[in-house]
N, C-alpha and C positions, 0 to 999 in steps of 0.2 A: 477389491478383494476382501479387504476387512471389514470393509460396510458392509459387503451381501452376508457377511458373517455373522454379526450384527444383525443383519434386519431376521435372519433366520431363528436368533434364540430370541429376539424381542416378539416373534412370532409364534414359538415355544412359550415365551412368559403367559402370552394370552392368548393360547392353544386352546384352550375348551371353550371357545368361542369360535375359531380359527379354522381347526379340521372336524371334519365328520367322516362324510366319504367321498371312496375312491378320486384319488385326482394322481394315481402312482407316476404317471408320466413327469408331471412337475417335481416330484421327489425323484424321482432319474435325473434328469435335467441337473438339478443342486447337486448331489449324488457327484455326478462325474464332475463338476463346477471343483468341489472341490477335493476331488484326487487328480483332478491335471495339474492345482495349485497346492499338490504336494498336502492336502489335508488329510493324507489317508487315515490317520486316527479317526477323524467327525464322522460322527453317526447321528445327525441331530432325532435321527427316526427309528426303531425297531424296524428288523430286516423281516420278522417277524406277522406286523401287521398286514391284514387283509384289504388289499389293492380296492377291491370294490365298494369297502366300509370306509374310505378316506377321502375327500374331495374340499377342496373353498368353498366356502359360503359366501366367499366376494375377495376383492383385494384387500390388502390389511390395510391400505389408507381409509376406507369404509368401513373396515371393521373396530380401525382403533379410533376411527372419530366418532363413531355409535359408542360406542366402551365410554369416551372422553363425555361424549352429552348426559351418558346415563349415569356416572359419578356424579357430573355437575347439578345436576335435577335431582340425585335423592343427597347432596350436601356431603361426601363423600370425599373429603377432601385427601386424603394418602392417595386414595387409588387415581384422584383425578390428576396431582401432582405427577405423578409415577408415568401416567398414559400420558397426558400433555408432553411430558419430557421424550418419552418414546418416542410420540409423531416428531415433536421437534428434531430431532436428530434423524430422521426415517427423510420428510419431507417440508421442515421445515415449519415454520408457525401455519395454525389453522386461520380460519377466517374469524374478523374481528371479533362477531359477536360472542365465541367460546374463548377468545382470547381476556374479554372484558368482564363475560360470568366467571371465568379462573382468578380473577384478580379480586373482582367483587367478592369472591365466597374467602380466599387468604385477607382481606381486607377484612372481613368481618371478624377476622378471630383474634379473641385475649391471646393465643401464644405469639409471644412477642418472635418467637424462632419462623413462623409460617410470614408474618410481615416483614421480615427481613431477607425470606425468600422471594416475597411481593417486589420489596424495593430491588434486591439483584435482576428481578426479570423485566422489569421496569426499564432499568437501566440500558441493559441490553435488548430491549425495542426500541428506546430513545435514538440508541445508535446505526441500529440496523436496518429498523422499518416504525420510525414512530409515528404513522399514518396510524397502525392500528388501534394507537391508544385514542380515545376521544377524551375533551374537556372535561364530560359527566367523570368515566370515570377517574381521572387524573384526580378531579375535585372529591371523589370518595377516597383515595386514596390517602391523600393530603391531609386529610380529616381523620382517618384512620391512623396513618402515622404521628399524626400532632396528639392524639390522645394516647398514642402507645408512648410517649415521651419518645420520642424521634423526632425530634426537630431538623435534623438534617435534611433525611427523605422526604418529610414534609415542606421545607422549601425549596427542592429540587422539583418537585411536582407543580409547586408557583410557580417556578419560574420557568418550568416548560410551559406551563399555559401561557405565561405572561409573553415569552418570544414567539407565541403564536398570536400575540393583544387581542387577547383574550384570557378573565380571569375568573375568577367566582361570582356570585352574585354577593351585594354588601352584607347578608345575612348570614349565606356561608364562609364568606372571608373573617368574620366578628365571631365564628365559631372558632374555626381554625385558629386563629391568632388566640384566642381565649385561653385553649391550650396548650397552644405552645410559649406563651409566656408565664406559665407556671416554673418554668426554669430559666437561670442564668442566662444558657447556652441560647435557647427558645428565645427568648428577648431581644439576644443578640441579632438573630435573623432574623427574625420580626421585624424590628425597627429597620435593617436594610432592605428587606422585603416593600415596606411600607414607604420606603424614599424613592423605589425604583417605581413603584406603582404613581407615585406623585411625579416621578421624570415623564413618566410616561400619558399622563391625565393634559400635563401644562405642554408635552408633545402636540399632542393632540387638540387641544384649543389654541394652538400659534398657527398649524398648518391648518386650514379649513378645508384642504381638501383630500386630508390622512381620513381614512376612515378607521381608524383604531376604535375598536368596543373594548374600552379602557376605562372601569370607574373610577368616579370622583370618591377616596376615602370621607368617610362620614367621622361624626363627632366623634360618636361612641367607637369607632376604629383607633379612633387616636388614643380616645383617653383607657381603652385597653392595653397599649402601648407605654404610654408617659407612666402611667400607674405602676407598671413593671421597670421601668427606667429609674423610677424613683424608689421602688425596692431592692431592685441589685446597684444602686447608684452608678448607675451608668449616665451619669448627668450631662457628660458633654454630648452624646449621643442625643438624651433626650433635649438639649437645648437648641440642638441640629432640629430636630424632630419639630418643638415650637416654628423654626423659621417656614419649615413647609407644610405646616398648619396655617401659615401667615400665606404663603405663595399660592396656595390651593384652594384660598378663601374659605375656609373651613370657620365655620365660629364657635368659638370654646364658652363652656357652658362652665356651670362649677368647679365640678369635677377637672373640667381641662384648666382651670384658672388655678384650683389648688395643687393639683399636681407641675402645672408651670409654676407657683411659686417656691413649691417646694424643689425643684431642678434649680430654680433662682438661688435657694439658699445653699443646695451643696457647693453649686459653683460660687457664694460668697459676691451676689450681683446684689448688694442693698435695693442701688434704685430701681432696678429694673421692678423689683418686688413691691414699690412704693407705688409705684402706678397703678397699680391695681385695686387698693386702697379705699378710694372714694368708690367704687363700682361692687365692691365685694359689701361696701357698708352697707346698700342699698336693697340687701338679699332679705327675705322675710322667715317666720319662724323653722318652717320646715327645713329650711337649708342653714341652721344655727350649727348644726357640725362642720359645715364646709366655714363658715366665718368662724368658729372657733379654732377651729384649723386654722388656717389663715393668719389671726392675729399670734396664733402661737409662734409660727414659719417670721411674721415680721419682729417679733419680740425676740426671738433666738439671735437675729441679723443683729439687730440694736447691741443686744450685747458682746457678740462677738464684737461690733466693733467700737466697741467700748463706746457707744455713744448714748448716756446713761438720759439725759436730759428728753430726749427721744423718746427713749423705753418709757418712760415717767408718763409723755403725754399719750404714749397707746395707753397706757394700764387706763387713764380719766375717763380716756376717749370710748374705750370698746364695755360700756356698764349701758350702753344707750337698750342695750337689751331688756333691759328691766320690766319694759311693760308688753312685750312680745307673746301673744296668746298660744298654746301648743298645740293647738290642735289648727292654729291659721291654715288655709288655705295658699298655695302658691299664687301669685298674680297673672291674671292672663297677660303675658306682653305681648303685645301686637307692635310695641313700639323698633325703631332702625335699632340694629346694635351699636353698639359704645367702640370708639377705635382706640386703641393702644400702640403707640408704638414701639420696635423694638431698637435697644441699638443706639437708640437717638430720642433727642427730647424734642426734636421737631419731625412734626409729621406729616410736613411734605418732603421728607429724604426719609431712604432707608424703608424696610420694612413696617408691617402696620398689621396689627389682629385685631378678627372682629370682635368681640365679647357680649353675650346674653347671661348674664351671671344667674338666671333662675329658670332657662330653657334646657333643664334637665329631659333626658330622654323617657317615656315612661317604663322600660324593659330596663330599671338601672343593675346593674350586674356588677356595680362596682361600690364596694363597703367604705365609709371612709372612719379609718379607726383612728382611734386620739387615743395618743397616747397619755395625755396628761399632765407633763410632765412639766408645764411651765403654767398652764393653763386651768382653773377647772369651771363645771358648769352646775350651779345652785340656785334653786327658787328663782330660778327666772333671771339669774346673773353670773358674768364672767368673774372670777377669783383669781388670782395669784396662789400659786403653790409656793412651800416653803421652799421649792429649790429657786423658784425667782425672785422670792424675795432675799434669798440669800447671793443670790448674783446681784442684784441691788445694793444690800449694803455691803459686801467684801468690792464692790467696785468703786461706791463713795468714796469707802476708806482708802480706800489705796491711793485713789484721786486726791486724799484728802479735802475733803469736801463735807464735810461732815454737816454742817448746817442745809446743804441741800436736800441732803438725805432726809433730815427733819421736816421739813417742807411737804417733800416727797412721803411721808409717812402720816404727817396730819392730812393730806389733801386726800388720802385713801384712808382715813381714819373710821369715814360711816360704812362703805364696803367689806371692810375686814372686822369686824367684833367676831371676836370667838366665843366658841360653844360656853365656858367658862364665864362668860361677861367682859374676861377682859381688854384692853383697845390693842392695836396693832403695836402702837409705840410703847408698850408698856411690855410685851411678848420680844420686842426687839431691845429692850433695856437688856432685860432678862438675859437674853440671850447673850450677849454683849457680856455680861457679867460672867457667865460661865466660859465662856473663852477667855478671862483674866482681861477682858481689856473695858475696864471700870473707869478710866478717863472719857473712851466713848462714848458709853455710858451716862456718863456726868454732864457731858456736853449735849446728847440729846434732851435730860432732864433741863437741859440751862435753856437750851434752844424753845421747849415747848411752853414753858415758862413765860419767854419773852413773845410768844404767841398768845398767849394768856388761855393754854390749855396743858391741864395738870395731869398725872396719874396718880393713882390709888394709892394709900397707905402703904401697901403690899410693895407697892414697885421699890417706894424711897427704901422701905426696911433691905428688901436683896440689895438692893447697892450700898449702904450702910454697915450691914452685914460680911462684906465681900472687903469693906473698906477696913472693918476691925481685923477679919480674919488675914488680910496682908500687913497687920502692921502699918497701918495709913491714919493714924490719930487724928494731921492737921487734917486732912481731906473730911473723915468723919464727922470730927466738929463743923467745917462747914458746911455738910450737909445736913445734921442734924439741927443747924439754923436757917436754911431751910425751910425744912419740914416745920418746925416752929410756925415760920413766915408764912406757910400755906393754912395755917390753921386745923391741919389734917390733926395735930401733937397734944391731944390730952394732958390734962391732971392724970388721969388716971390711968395712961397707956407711954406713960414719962417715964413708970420701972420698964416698959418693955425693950427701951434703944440701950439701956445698961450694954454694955460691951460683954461680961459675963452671961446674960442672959439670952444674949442674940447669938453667940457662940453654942451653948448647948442646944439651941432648936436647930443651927444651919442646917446640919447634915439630916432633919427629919425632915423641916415643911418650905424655908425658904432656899435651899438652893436647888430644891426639884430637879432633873432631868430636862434638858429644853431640846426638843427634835430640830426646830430653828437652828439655831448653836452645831447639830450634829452637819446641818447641808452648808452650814457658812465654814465649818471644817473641811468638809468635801470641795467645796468650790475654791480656797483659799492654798487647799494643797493641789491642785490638778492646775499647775503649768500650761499655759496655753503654747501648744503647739507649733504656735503659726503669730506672729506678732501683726497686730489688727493692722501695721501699716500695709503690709504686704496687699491686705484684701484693697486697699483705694485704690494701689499700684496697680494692682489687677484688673481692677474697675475702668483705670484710666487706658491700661493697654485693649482693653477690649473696646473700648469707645472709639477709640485712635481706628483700631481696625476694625470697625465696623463702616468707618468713616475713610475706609483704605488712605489714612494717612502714616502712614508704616515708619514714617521716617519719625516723628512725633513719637510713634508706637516705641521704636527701637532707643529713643531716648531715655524714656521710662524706665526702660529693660537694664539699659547701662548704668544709671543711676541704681538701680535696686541692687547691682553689680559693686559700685563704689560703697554704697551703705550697708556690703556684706549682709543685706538680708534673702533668704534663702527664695528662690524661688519657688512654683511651687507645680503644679501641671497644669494649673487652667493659665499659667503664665506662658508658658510654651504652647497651652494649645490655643489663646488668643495670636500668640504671633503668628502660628502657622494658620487658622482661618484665614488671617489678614494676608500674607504672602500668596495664599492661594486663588482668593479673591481677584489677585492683581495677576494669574497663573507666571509669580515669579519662584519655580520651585524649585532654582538654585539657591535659592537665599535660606530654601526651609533645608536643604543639604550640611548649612553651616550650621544651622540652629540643634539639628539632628547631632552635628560634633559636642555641640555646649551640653546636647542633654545625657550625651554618654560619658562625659568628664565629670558631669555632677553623679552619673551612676555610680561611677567608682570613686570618688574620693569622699562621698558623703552614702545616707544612706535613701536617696529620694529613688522614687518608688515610680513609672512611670503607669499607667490605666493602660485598659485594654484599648478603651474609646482612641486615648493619642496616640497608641502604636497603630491602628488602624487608619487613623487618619493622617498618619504618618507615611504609610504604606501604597494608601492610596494617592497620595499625590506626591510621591515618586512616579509610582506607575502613570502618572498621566503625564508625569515630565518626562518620562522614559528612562531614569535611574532604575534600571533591572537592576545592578548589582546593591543599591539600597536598599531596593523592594527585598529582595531575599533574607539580607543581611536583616531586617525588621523580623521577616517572618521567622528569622532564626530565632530573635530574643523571644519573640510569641511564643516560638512551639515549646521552650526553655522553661517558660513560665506553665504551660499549660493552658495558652490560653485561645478560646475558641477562635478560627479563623475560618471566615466565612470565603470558601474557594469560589462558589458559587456565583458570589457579587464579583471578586477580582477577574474570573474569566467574563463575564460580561462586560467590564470597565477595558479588558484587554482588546475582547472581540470588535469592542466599540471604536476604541481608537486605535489600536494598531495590530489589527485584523491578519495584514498581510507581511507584516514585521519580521523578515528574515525567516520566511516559511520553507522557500527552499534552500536559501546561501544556505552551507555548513560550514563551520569555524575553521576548515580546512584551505576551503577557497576565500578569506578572508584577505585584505590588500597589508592588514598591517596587524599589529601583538593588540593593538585597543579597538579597531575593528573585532579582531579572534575573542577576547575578552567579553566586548558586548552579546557575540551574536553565543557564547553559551551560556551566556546568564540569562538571556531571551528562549534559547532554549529549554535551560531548566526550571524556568517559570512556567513553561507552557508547558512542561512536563509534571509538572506541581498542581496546577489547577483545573490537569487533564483535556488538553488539549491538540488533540491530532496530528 
């Protein structure tokens, strides 16, 4: 009754297409339809009009799918909206092809409000009749939401083609992901998007006789991925992401080698990073950004962990540039790529990547910025910035080592002359001097000395100078014999070390301002974080479980527990790779206790990457009430939770998991328990 109601004013709406003439009989008919249903108000027609001048022009299913073709053909998108929805509700979706021009023409449009009506109508075919949608345009779509920043609908669209195995072409997937990893969120699905397509590839080449049209991700797929991994540091993800770059035989070109080592240094993996090393040296001028990169990424590691001796022989090492032409040419490699492995330093266990360090793609779409900041690049040569030279010497010092630092200062002696004339260690006296610490000072002048290499007139006078103006007499005198002893010390330049007379210049030419001095302040107050043992402990638990010796692993773990050093999240989330590995994911149940004890009684900070991997192997162990309990802290945090992958991980394994029992007909209180948290999981991630 309330339909023919309905279909009457929705025929009123698009009336002057509708009536001309006479067809009174039919309006009699509706007429009494609805005063037997007590409508006796509805007049939807003047009693008025002339019987002969009124008739159909057809039925309104033909009238309002003419209406629907001729909005869609002159781009008419209200009115095409308005009639689509009319027939919908009249009779229902039209046939494909006006269902696929209605989506194409809302897909086309900047109002982010008409693609959100795209995506609700989407949705609702998905469920009711998704025959009508095709690949094509799913993959318009997908593409459309990925640039309207819609990351969601955009991999809801993947992953409907993808449970069809079938997905984009590698052209249009390397769009799509392009822009949807312009955000946090967008990365986030991406990189899972991109694990499920690789389940699905290594699917497909174990069964030979799956016929899945399932691509193999390409270079430039990944390194639009890892690039975005390594700017919202989503590292443990992107280090997942390395291994099935490894699985999928993918080989990583520059770009994938410098964004792998930069995922290397958030997670604090030294060696993994060293490996790479010899294969990065071997790149030619054009790819001097990615080795400068590179050596910055393993010079950062060296000093995080305090292993200064190390950092000493990059700096020698990485000046081989020097005679590098700019304008070189790439080398054709025709040659095998280089294997690396991961995980392990034998490479017959374990994972193994292939590497072309100079088989960049020619479409490169990926900028590699440097930041600077340890690193710089002049005439044809790699520098040290004054922030790493200042992590150098407040690290000596600290070490007390101070003679190596000397070493280490002459041995880069020709690479560093400044603009000035003057040498590296005479800039590093200096410096020293203004930080009040003029015994350092004195020992490097002792040190370079017993090398039988001197500094300048200038250097002895600042430390001279620094030695009257503290009140340092004896000190003074013996360095003003010295200076003597070097010969630098005139007849004639004898009034100038006068204690009065070195006093009234200090404050104009010899205690200058030294920038050095300002980063060795900065580096010397900033506390490290994280005590460098922590990073070998971590190194060591990750090797353990790479190596599924977990019992070895769990030893580490407990130790780091006795020596109350903190742990830290790639601590936990090596154990849980490892437990997972061996799929014992009761043990990651306990693990999950220690990391919520450390929530509250300190202030550690869990990633989004662990909570999700935390999440998901519950869910494969079938811990619903842990899965929840995660996604409770997730949604707390704010933090994106990709529903999308957890229903496919669900559908996968436990499909049929308490679909009909109800918690009612339940045998027992922990039976009753499991089957609603089963429930309100698959209430959560929208499942039927």
């Amino acid at each position: 009754m309330v339909s023919a109601v309905r279909k009457i004013v929705l025929l009123s709406y698009h009336g002057s297409r509708i009536l001309s003439e006479g067809c009174f009989r039919r309006l009699q008919v509706l007429d009494i339809f609805c005063v037997r249903h007590q409508f006796l108000d509805f007049r939807p027609f003047s009693d008025s009009a002339q019987p002969q001048r009124l008739c159909w022009e057809g039925s309104s299913h033909d009238v309002l799918l003419r209406k629907l073709e001729v909005s869609l053909k002159d781009h008419v998108i209200d009115e095409a909206w308005v009639t689509f929805n009319d027939f919908k509700t009249l009779y229902g979706f039209p046939k494909t092809n006006l269902v696929s021009r209605l989506l194409t023409l809302l897909s086309y449009s900047s109002d982010r409000q008409w693609l959100q009506k795209a995506c609700n109508l989407v949705s609702q075919i998905l469920k009711e009749k998704s025959a009508l949608l095709s690949n094509e345009i799913l993959t318009k779509l997908s593409l459309s939401f990925a640039r309207g920043h819609m990351p969601f609908p955009a991999s809801t669209m993947l992953r409907a083609m993808l449970e069809r195995e079938n997905v984009p072409t590698v052209t249009l997937l390397r769009l799509i992901i392009l822009h949807m990893v312009k955000t946090e969120t967008g990365t986030c699905l991406a990189s899972n998007f991109l694990i499920q397509i690789c389940e699905c590839f290594l699917h497909k080449t174990t069964n030979r006789n799956n016929c899945v049209k399932v691509i193999k991700p390409d270079t430039l797929t990944f390194n639009l991925v890892l690039d975005a991994c390594v700017r919202f540091k989503s590292c443990l993800k992107g280090q997942e992401l390395v291994e099935w770059m490894s699985r999928t035989g993918t080989i990583a070109d520059a770009h994938s080698i410098l964004s792998i080592a930069q995922l290397y240094e958030l997670n604090n993996l030294k060696d993994e990073i060293k490996k790479f090393k010899d294969h990065i040296d071997q790149v030619s001028a054009p790819f001097v950004c990615h080795y400068q990169q590179f050596y910055e990424v393993l010079l950062n590691m060296y000093f995080k962990f305090d292993d200064l001796d190390a950092a000493a022989e990059l700096v020698l090492d990485m000046n081989r540039l020097r005679g590098y032409v700019p304008n070189e040419k790439p080398k054709n490699y025709l040659q095998k790529p280089s294997i690396v492995s991961i995980g392990s330093q034998n490479l017959r266990a374990g994972l193994k990547i292939q590497i072309l360090p100079e088989s960049l793609q020619k479409d490169i779409i990926i900028k590699v910025e440097h930041k600077k900041e340890l690193i710089d690049f002049k005439n044809g040569k790699l520098l040290l910035s004054n922030r790493a030279l200042a992590k150098f010497i407040s690290g000596y010092k600290r070490q007390g080592r101070i003679s190596e630092l000397t070493k280490v200062l002459l041995s880069m002696q020709n690479d560093f002359q400044t603009i000035g004339g003057s040498s590296l260690c005479s800039d590093v006296i200096d410096a020293c001097v203004h930080l009040d610490w003029p015994e350092t000072a004195h020992d490097i002048l002792d040190d370079m000395e017993a090398a039988r290499s001197s500094c300048g007139l200038t250097t002895y006078m600042i430390l001279l100078t620094a030695y009257y103006s503290r009140q340092m007499p004896n000190e003074a005198e013996a360095l003003l014999r010295q200076i003597r002893k070097t010969g630098l010390l005139t007849t004639c330049s004898s009034e100038m070390v006068a204690p009065t007379g070195l006093l009234e210049k200090a404050d104009k030419s010899l205690l200058s301002k030294s920038d050095l001095a300002d980063f060795i302040v900065q580096e010397t107050r900033e506390e490290k974080a994280t005590h460098p043992r922590v990073y070998e402990l971590n190194s060591s638990i990750y090797y353990f479980g790479k190596a599924k010796m977990m019992g070895d692993a769990m030893k580490i773990y407990k130790r780091m527990q006795a020596m109350k050093i903190q742990p830290t999240v790639q601590t936990f989330a090596y154990l849980v790779y490892g437990y997972s590995s061996l799929e014992s994911y009761r043990d990651i149940t306990f693990l999950w206790g220690d990391i919520k004890r450390h929530m509250k009684t300190t202030n550690f900070l869990v990633s989004r990457d662990l909570y999700e991997s935390l999440l998901l192997n519950f869910l494969r162990g079938g811990y619903f009430e842990r899965v929840m309990e995660v996604a409770g802290h997730m949604k707390e945090r704010k933090m994106c939770t990709d529903k999308g992958m957890y229903k496919s991980e669900f559908l996968k394994l436990h499909k049929n998991l308490y679909k009909v029992l109800k918690a009612s007909e339940a045998r027992n209180e922990v039976q009753k328990k499991r089957v609603e948290f089963v429930q309100t999981f698959r209430k959560w991630v929208g499942i039927d």
